[in-house]
Structure formats: C-alpha cells, structure tokens
NULUM-155276 format. One record per residue (C-alpha): residue in three letters; x, y, z; residue number from 1. Coordinates in steps of 0.25 Angstrom, whole numbers, plus 5000, padded with zeros to 4 digits. Layout:
REM residues N
<code:ALA; east:X; north:Y; up:Z; pos:NUM>
...
END
This chain:
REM residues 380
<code:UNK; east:4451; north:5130; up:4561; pos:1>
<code:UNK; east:4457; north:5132; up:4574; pos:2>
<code:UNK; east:4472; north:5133; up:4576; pos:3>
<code:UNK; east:4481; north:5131; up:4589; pos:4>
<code:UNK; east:4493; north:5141; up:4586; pos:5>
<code:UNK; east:4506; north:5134; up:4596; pos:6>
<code:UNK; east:4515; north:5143; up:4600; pos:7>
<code:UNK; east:4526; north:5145; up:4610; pos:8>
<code:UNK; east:4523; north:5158; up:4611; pos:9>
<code:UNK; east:4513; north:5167; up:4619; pos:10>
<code:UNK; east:4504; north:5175; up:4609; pos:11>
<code:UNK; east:4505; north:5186; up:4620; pos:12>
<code:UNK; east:4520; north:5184; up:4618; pos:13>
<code:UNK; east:4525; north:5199; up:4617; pos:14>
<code:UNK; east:4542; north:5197; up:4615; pos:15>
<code:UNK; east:4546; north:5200; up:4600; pos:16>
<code:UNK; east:4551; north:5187; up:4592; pos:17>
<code:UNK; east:4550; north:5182; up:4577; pos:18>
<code:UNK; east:4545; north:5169; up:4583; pos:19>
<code:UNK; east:4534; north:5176; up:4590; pos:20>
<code:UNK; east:4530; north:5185; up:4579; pos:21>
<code:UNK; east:4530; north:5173; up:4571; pos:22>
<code:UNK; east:4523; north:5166; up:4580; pos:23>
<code:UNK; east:4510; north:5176; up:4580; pos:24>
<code:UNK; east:4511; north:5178; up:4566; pos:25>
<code:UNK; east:4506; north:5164; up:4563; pos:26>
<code:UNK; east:4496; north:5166; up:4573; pos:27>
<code:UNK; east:4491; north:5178; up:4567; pos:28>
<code:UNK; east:4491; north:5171; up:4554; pos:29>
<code:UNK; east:4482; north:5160; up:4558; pos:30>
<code:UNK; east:4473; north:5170; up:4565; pos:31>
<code:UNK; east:4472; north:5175; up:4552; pos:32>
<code:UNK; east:4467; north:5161; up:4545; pos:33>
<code:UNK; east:4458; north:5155; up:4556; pos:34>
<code:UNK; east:4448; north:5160; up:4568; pos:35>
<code:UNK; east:4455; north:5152; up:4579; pos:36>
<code:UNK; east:4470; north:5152; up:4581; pos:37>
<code:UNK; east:4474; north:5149; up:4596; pos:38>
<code:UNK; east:4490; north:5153; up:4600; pos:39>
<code:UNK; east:4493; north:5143; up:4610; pos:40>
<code:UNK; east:4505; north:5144; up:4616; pos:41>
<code:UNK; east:4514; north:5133; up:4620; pos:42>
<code:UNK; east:4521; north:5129; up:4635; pos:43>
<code:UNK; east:4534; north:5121; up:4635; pos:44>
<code:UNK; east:4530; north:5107; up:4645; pos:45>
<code:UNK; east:4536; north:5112; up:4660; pos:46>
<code:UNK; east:4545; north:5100; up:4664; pos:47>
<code:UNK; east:4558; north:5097; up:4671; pos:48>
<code:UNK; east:4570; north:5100; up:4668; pos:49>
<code:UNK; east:4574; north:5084; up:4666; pos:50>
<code:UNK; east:4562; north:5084; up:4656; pos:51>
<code:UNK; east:4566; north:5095; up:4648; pos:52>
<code:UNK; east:4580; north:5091; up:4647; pos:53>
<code:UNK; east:4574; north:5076; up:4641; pos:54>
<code:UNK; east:4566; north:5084; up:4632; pos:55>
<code:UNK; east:4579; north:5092; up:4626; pos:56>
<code:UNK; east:4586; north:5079; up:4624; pos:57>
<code:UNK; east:4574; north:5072; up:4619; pos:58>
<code:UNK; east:4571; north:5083; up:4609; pos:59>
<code:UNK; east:4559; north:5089; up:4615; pos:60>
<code:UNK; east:4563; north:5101; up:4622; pos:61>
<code:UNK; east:4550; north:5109; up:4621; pos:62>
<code:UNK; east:4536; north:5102; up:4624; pos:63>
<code:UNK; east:4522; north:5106; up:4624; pos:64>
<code:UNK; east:4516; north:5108; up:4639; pos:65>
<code:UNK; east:4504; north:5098; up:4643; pos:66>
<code:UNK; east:4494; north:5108; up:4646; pos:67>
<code:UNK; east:4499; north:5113; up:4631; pos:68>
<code:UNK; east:4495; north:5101; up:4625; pos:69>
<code:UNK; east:4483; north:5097; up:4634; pos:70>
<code:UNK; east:4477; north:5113; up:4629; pos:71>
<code:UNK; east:4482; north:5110; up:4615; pos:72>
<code:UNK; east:4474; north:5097; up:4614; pos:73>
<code:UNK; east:4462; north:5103; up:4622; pos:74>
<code:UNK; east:4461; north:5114; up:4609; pos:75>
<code:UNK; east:4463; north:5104; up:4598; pos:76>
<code:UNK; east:4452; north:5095; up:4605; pos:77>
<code:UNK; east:4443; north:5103; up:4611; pos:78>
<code:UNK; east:4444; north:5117; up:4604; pos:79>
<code:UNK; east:4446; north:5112; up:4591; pos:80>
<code:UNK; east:4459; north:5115; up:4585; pos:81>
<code:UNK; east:4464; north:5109; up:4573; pos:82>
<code:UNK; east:4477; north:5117; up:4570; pos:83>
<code:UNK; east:4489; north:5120; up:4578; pos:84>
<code:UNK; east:4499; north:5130; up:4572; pos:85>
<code:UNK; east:4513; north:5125; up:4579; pos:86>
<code:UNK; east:4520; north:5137; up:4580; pos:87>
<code:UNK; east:4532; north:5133; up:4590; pos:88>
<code:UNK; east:4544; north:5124; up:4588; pos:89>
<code:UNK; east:4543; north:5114; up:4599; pos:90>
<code:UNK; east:4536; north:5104; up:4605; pos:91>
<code:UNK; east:4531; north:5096; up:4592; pos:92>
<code:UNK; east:4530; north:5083; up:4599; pos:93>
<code:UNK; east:4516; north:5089; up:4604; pos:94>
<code:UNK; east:4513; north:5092; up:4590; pos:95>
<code:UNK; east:4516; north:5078; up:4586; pos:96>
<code:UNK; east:4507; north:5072; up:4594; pos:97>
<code:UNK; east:4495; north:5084; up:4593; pos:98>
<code:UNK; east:4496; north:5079; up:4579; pos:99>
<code:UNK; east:4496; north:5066; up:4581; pos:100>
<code:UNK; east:4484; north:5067; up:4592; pos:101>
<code:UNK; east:4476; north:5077; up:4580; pos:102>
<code:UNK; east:4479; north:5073; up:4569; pos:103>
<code:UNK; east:4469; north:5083; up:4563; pos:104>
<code:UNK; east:4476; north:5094; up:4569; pos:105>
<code:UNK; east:4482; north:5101; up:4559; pos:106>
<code:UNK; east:4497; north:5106; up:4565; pos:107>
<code:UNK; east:4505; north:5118; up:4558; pos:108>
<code:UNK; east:4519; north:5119; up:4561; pos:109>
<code:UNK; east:4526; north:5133; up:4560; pos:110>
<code:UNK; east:4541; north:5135; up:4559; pos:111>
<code:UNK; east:4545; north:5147; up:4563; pos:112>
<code:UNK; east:4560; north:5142; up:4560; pos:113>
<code:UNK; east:4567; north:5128; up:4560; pos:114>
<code:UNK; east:4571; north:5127; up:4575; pos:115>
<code:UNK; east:4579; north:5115; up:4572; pos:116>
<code:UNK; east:4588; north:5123; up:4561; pos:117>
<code:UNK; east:4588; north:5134; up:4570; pos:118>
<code:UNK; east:4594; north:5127; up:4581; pos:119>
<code:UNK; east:4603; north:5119; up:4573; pos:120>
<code:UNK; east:4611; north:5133; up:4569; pos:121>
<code:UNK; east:4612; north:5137; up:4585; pos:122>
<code:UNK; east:4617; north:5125; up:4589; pos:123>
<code:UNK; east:4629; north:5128; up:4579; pos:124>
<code:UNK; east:4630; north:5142; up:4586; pos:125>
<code:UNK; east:4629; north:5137; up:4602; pos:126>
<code:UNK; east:4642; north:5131; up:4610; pos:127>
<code:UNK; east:4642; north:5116; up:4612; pos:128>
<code:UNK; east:4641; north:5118; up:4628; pos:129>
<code:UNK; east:4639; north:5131; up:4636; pos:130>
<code:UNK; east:4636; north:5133; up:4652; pos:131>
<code:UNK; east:4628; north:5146; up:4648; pos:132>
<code:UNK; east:4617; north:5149; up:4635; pos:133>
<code:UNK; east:4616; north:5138; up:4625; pos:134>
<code:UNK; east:4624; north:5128; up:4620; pos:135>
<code:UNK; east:4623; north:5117; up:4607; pos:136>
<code:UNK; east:4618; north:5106; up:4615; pos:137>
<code:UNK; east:4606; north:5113; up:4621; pos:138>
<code:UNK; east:4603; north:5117; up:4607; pos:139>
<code:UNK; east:4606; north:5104; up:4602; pos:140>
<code:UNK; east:4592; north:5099; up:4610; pos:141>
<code:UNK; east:4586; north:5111; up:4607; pos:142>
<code:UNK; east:4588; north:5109; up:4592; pos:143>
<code:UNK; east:4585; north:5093; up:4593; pos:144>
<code:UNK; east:4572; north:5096; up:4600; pos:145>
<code:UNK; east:4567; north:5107; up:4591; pos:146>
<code:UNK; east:4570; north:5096; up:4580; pos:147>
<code:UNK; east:4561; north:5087; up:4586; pos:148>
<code:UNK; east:4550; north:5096; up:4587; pos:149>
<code:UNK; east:4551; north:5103; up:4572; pos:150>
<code:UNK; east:4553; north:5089; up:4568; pos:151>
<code:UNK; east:4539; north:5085; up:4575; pos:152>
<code:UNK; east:4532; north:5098; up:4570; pos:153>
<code:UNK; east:4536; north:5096; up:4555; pos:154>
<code:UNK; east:4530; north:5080; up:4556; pos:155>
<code:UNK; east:4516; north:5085; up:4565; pos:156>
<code:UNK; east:4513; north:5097; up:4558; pos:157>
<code:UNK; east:4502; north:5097; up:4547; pos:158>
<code:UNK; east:4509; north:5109; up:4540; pos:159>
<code:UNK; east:4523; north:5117; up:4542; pos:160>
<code:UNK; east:4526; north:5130; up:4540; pos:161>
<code:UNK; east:4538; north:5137; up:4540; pos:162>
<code:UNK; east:4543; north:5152; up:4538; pos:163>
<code:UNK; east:4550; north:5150; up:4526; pos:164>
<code:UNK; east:4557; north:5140; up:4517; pos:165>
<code:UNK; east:4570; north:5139; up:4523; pos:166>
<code:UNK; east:4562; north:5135; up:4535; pos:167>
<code:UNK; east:4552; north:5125; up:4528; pos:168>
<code:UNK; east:4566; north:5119; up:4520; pos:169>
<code:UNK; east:4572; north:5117; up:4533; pos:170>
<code:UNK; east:4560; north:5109; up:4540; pos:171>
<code:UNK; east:4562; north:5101; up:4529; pos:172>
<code:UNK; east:4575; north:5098; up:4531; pos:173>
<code:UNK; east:4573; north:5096; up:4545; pos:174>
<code:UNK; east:4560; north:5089; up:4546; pos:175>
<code:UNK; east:4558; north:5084; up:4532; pos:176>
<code:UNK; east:4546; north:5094; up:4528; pos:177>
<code:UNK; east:4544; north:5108; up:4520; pos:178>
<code:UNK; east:4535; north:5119; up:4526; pos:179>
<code:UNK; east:4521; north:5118; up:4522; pos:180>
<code:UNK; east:4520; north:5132; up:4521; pos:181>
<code:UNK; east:4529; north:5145; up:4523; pos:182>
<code:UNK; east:4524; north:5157; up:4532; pos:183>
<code:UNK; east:4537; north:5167; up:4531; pos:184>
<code:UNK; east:4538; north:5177; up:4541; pos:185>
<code:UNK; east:4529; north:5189; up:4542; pos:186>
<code:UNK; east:4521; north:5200; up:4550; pos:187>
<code:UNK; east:4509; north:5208; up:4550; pos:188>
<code:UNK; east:4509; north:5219; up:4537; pos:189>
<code:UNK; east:4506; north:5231; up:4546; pos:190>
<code:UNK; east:4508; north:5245; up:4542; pos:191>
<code:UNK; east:4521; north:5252; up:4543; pos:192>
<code:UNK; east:4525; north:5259; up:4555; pos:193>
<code:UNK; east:4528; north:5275; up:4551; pos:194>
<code:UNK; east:4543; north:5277; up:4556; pos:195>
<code:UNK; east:4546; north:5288; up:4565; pos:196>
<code:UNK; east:4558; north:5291; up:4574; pos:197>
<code:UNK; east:4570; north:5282; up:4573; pos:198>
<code:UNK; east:4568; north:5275; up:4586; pos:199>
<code:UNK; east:4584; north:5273; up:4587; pos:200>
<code:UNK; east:4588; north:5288; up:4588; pos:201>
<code:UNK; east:4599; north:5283; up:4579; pos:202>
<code:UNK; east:4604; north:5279; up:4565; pos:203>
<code:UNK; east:4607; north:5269; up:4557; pos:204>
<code:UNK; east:4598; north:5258; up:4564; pos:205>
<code:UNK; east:4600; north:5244; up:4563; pos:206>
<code:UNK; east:4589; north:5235; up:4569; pos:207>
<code:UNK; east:4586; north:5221; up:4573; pos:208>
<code:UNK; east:4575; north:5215; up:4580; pos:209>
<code:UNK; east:4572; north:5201; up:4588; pos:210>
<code:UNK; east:4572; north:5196; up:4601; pos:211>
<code:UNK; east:4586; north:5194; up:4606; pos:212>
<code:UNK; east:4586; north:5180; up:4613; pos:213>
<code:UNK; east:4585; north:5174; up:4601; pos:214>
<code:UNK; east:4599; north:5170; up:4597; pos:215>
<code:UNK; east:4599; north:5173; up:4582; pos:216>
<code:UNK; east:4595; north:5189; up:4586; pos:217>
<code:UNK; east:4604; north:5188; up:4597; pos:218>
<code:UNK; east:4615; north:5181; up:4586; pos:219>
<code:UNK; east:4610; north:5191; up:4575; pos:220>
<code:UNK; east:4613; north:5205; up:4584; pos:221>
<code:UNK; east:4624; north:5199; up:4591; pos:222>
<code:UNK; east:4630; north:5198; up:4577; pos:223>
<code:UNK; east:4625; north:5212; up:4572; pos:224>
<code:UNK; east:4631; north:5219; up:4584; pos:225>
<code:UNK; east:4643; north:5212; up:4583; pos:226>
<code:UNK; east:4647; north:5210; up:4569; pos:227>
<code:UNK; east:4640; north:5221; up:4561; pos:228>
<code:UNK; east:4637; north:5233; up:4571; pos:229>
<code:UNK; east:4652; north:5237; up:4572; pos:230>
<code:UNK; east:4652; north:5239; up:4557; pos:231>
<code:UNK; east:4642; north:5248; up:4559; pos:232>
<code:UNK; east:4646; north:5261; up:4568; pos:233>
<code:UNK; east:4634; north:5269; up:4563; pos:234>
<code:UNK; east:4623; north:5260; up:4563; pos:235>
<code:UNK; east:4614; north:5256; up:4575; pos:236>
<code:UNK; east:4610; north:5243; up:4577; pos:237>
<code:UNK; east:4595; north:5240; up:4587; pos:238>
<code:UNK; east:4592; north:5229; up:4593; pos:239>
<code:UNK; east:4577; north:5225; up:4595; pos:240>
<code:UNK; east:4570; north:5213; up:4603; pos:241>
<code:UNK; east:4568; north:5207; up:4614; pos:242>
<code:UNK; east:4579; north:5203; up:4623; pos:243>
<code:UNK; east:4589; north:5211; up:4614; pos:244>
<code:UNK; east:4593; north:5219; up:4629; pos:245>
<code:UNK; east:4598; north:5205; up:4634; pos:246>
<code:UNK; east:4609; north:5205; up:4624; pos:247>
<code:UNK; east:4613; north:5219; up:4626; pos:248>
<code:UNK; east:4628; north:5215; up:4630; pos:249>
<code:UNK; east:4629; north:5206; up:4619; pos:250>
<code:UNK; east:4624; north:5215; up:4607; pos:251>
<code:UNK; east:4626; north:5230; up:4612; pos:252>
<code:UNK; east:4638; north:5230; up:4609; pos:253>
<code:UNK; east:4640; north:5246; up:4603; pos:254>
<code:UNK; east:4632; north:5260; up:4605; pos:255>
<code:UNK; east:4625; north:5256; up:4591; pos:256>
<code:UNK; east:4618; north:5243; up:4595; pos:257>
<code:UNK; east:4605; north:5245; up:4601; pos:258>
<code:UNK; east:4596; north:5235; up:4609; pos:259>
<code:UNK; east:4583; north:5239; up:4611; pos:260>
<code:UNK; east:4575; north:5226; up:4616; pos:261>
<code:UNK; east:4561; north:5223; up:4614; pos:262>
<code:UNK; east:4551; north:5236; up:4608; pos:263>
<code:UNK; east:4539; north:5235; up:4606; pos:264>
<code:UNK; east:4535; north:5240; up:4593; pos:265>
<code:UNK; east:4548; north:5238; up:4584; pos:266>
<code:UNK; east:4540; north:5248; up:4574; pos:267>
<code:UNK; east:4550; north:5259; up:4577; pos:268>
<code:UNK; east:4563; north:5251; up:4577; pos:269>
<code:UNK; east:4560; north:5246; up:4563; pos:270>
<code:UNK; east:4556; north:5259; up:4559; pos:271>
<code:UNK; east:4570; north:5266; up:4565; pos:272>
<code:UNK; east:4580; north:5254; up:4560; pos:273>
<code:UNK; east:4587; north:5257; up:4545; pos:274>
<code:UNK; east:4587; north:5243; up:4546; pos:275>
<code:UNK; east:4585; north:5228; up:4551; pos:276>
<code:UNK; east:4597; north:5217; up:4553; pos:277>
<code:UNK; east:4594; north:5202; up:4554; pos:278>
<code:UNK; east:4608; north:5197; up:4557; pos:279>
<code:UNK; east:4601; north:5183; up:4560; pos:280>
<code:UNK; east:4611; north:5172; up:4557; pos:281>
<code:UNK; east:4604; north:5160; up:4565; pos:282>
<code:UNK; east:4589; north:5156; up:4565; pos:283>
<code:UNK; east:4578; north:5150; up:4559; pos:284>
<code:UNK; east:4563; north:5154; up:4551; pos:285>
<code:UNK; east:4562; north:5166; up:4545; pos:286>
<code:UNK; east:4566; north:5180; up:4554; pos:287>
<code:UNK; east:4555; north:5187; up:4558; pos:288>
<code:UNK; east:4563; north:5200; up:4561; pos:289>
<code:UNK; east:4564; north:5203; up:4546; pos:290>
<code:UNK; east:4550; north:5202; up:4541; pos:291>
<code:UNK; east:4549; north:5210; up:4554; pos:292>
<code:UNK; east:4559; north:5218; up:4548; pos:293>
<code:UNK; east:4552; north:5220; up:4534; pos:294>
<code:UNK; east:4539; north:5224; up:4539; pos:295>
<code:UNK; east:4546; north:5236; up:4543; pos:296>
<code:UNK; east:4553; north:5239; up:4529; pos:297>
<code:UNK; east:4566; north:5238; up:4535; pos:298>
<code:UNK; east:4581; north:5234; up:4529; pos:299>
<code:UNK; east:4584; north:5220; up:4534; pos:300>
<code:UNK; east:4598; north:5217; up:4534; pos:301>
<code:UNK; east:4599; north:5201; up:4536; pos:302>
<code:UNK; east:4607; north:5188; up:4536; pos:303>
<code:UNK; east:4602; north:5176; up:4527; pos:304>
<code:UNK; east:4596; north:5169; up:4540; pos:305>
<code:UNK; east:4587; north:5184; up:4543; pos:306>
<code:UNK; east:4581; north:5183; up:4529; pos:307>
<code:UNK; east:4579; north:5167; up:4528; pos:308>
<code:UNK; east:4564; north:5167; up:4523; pos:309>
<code:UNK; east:4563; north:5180; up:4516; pos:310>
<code:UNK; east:4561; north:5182; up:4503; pos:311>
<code:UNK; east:4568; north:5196; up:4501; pos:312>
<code:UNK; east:4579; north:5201; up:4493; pos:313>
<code:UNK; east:4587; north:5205; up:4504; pos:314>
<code:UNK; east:4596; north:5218; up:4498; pos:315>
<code:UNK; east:4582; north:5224; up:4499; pos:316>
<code:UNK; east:4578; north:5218; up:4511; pos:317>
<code:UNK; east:4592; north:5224; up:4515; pos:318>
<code:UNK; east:4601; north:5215; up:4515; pos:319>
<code:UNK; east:4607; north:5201; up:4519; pos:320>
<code:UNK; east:4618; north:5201; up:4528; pos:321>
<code:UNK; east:4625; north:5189; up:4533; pos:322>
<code:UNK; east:4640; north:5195; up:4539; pos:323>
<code:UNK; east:4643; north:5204; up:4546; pos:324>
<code:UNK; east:4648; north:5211; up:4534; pos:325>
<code:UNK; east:4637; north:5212; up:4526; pos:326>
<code:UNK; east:4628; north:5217; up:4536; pos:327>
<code:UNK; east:4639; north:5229; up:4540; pos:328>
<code:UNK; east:4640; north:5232; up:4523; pos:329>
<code:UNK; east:4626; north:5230; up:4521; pos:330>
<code:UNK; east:4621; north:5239; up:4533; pos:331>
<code:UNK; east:4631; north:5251; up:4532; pos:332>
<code:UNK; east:4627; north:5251; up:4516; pos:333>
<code:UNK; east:4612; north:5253; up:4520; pos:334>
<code:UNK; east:4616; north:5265; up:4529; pos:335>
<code:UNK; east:4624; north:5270; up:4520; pos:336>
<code:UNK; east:4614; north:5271; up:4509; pos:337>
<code:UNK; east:4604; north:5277; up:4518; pos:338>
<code:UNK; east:4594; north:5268; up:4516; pos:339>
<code:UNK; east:4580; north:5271; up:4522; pos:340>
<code:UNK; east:4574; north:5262; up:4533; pos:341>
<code:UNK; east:4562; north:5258; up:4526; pos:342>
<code:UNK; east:4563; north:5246; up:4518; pos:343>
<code:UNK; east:4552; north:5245; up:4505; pos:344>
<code:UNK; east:4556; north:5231; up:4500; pos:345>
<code:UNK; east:4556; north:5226; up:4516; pos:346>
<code:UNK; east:4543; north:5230; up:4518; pos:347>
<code:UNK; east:4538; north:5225; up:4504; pos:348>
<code:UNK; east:4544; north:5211; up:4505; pos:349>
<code:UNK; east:4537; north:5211; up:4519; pos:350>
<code:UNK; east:4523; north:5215; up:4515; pos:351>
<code:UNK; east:4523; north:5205; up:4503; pos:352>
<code:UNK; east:4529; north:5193; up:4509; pos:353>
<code:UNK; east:4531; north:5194; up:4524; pos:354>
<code:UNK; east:4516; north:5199; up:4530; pos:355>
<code:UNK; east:4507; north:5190; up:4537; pos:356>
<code:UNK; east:4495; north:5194; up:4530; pos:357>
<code:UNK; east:4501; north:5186; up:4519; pos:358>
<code:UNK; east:4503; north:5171; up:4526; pos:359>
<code:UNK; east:4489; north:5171; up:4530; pos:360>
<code:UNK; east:4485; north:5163; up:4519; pos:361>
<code:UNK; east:4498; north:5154; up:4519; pos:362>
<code:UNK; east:4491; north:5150; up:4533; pos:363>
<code:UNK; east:4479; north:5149; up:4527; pos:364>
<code:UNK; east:4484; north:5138; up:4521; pos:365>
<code:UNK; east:4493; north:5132; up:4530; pos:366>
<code:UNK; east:4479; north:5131; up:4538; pos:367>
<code:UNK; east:4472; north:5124; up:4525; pos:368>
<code:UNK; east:4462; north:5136; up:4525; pos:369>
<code:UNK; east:4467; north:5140; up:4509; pos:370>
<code:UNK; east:4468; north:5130; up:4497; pos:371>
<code:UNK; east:4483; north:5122; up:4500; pos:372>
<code:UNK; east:4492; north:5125; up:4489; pos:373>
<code:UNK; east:4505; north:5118; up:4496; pos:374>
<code:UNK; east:4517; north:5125; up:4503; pos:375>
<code:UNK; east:4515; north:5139; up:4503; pos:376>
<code:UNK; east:4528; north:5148; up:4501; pos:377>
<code:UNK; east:4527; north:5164; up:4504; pos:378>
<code:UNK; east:4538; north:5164; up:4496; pos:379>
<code:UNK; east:4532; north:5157; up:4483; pos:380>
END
C-alpha cells in the first residue's frame, strides 16, 4: 500500500497551529501503518483576478494547480499509488474527478472541522458591507464555495473521517452522511518535562496559547482581556503564538497582560502557568490547545465550544466557563484555594484517551489492514 497524503501545508512548515499539528499527526499515524506515505503539498491555480472573482461567484474559489494534478496522476500511474489521504478543505472538484478517473483509488477524506458550519457562525458576526477587513458577502462566497467542495469530498470519498461526533453529526446534516470513523485529537505520549524556574517572574499565571490571526483566538483573548482581566487585579494573564505582537494594541490593555509571540519550546510556559484558559466561543473540530493543554497536566478553564469532543468531567478538568462571570468566580476560587499547578486527572484522561500511540490501530483499519468491525468510536 502506497498512500499520497494531500495537504495545504509544507511538512517543513515550522509556524505553530492546531491545524498543522493536526495535519502532521495523521501523517505520522500512517507512517506508522504502511512503508510509503508521500506528504504532497498542494498549490492554489495562479490566475487572474477576472478568473478568480468567476470562481468565488461560482462556488470554486480554491482549485488544484495543473502541474498539481499532472504530478498527482504521474504517481498514481506510473509510481503506483493507490491511496490518497485528503487532508485540506478545498478543491474537491479534482478529487471528483481522480475518483472518477481511478475508480480503484481508494480516497480518505479527513475533517479537521466542518468549514461550512464554521463559516456560517462568522458571517453572523461580520458587518454586511465594510471598505476595510471583511464583511458578510465576501464570506457568504467563501462559505458557498467551501459548501461545494465538502459537499463533493463527502460524495468522492471511499471513507470519512472526522474528529469527533459532533463533527461527524454535522456532515451528516450537511451532506447527508455520518463519519466512517472518529480520530479525536491527540499527541505524541512523551515524557514530562521537569519544571524549574517560573519563566514569568510573576504570580498567579494565567496562560493561553494559539496563533493570533486566527479570529476565534483573537475573539477568545480579545474577550479575556476585556471582560474577565479587570476582575482579576492580582492574576496575570500570558499570551503565546504566533502573531499575538500584531494585536498588541488591541489586547494589551493593563500592566498584567502579557504578549509573548511565538517560543520555541512552549515546555516552560506550561510548566510556569497555574493554569490554561480557552475562552473559545466560535469555531469548528475539536481544539487542539486543550489536548495540548492536558499533556502538560494543566487546569483548563473553558467554554462549551473549547471542550466540544472531550470526553472529561470538566470540574476536574477545571472548569466550564461560558460568561464572563463564571470564569472571574471560577478563577479567583482556584487562587484562592491555592491549588497546585499540576493536574493528575488532566494528565490521566490524556494518556488514556488523547495519545497518538492509541489511534494507530483505528487507521489501521480505516486503511482495511485489520478485520472491519463498522464505525469505530474513541469514545465507545
């Protein structure tokens, strides 16, 4: 078995996201099932700007480059091929007609979220017209495109997978078909770090992670520095990721907010932070942040939307916090019982349910190398 991993990123891709993370996590996975996995990474067609505007209207927007398909269909042919793991959201018209062209290609289609109900829930947000940033009709085609393309991927696909039931129940309500299987999210089991100085000089830490251009971080933060920060006098709340110093105006707003960008080992922050916040109110998928999280025995203070997909009890976890209200009573309580940093539960649930070392045999048998036994569920 040979498999063809399609991606819109560059393996060599170094910038922090869930999406990458996720992204390398399946391609380490099959890399664990089968000797020859080749990460092939995708181009966008270069075109005019007439052409481009067609294709928002139409419902295209994003389309697979000729070279792209020409070195696609030379590697099915000639080298042999016969999987393609589609790991990106667009450009499912070329997968229509692969699929089509080699019908004994067997195609894999992941869903890292539901684009579609994702965008739906920012257009609701957006203004309806705006000179500058975006604005409901741009999304509108966004969202009308990324509908055509799931729509097509669901139809094409030999199998899809999803990260968790809420996803798979929501491809079926948009597409008319459930997950074949569930892969939650999840990351290596490695060894944990031995803490040592507190890397803030400061106390009472409160930290989030994720890369900042992406507007539900950006939403969460704004909210957190907004809403619950000046209820909290004593605490200090860190910013980590990528792009966070772009916002500097819009989120450091008191001497207790602190923006540290991107780090490259994120070991020490975890291990200094009393705790984590996911104030994340818009969004799809599951959120990597908080498996990220758990692998460091952290408290996780969260919303509903930050916990969608985890199986936890979440007054253990820490806490589920969906007002500003809550995450201020629920916060100044932990400080105020003096509750150590690390997190047994956190780091328990993590190692049983949320390590990669135990999905390998659910892509063992998405890739029909074990006895089929229908839908597998993580969480049955």
């Amino acid at each position: 078995m040979k498999v063809i991993f399609l991606s819109a990123f560059s393996i060599e891709r170094t910038e922090a996201s869930g999406a990458i993370e996720g992204s390398k996590k399946l391609f380490n996975l099959l890399n664990a099932c089968v000797d020859d996995v080749l990460w092939y990474t995708i181009q966008p067609d270069n075109v005019s700007l007439l052409v481009r505007l067609w294709r928002m209207i139409n419902g295209t927007t994003f389309c697979i480059s000729k070279q792209n398909k020409k070195e696609i269909e030379q590697l099915l042919i000639n080298e042999n091929y016969d999987v393609i793991f589609y790991d990106y959201a667009y450009g499912s018209n070329y997968i229509k007609y692969l699929k089509k062209k080699f019908p004994n290609v067997k195609i894999l289609k992941f869903f890292h979220d539901v684009n579609a109900y994702r965008l739906k829930s920012i257009i609701k947000t957006k203004k309806l017209f705006s000179i500058k940033g975006e604005n409901k009709i741009k999304f509108y085609f966004y969202y009308k495109g990324i509908k055509k393309s799931e729509k097509n991927a669901v139809k094409y696909s030999d199998k899809v997978l999803c990260l968790s039931n809420r996803d798979s129940d929501l491809v079926k309500k948009y597409y008319g078909r459930s997950a074949d299987n569930i892969f939650p999210v999840s990351f290596e089991n490695k060894k944990m770090p031995i803490p040592k100085t507190n890397i803030f000089n400061v106390k009472n830490n409160i930290l989030f992670v994720g890369l900042m251009s992406y507007e539900p971080n950006f939403e969460a933060c704004r909210f957190f520095v907004q809403k619950v920060m000046p209820n909290l006098p004593n605490c200090n709340f860190h910013i980590v990721g990528s792009k966070s110093f772009d916002y500097v105006n819009e989120l450091k707003l008191a001497d207790n907010i602190h923006i540290h960008g991107r780090v490259e080992c994120l070991d020490e922050y975890y291990l200094s932070a009393d705790m984590v916040v996911a104030p994340i109110f818009s969004g799809g998928g599951m959120k990597v942040k908080v498996c990220e999280a758990m692998s460091y025995g952290k408290y996780i203070f969260g919303t509903n939307e930050a916990f969608a997909g985890y199986d936890v009890a979440y007054d253990k976890l820490g806490g589920l916090c969906n007002t500003a209200d809550e995450f201020v009573t629920k916060i100044q309580m932990f400080f105020d019982k003096n509750i150590p940093r690390f997190n047994a539960y956190a780091r328990k649930m993590f190692e049983q349910r949320y390590t990669n070392e135990s999905q390998i045999s659910i892509m063992k048998n998405v890739l029909g190398l074990e006895e089929k036994h229908g839908c597998i569920n993580y969480y049955s």
